[in-house]
C-alpha positions, 0 to 999 in steps of 0.5 A: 833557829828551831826551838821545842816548847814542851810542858807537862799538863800542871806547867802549861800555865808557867809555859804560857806565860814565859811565851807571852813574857818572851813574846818580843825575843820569840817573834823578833828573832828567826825562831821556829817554834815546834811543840807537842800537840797540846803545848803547841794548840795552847801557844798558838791560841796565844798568838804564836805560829807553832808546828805541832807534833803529836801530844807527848804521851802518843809520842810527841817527845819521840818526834822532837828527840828525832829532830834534835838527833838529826840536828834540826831542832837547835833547843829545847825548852821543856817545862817538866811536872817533877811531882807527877808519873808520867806514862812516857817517862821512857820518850821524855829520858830520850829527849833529854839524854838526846840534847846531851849527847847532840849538845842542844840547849836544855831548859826544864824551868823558866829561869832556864828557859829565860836565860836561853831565849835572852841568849839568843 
């Protein structure tokens, strides 16, 4: 199962930590872990085997939609920053409303996030 991790720079931290609290499930399971390029560099500092695309505002978010319309990518969990502008706005809209039309699991918090990785 491929699954996106995706978080906006202030919910790296919150990322890193579900990772780590979900260490078990993510290493245990046939799990493919994709990310944008900075998420991925920090999971992968944590130990996780992470296939990292471009970071989201160079159009990261646009790869991973791309996997999710082509069926590849089966969830996405990504940490969103509700309280900052973010220049991508346009790619990250994308990503969403892809999930939604490919019905793709979708996490934007850790609780979320929690109940999907457990599901799994």
């Amino acid at each position: 199962m491929e699954i996106a991790i995706i978080a906006h720079n202030g919910k790296k931290e919150e990322m890193l930590k579900f990772l780590d609290e979900n260490r078990s499930i993510l290493l245990n399971k046939k799990v493919d872990l994709i990310a944008t390029g900075t998420t991925g560099a920090i999971a992968e500092k944590s130990g996780f085997n992470v296939r990292k695309f471009l970071s989201g505002p160079y159009g990261g978010d646009a790869q991973i939609a791309g996997r999710v319309a082509e069926g590849i990518c089966q969830m996405v969990l990504f940490f969103r920053d509700p309280h900052e502008k973010h220049p991508h706005e346009p790619d990250i809209s994308m990503l969403m409303r892809l999930c939604d039309v490919h019905n793709v699991p979708l996490a934007t918090n850790p609780s979320t996030a929690k109940l999907l990785v457990r599901a799994i």
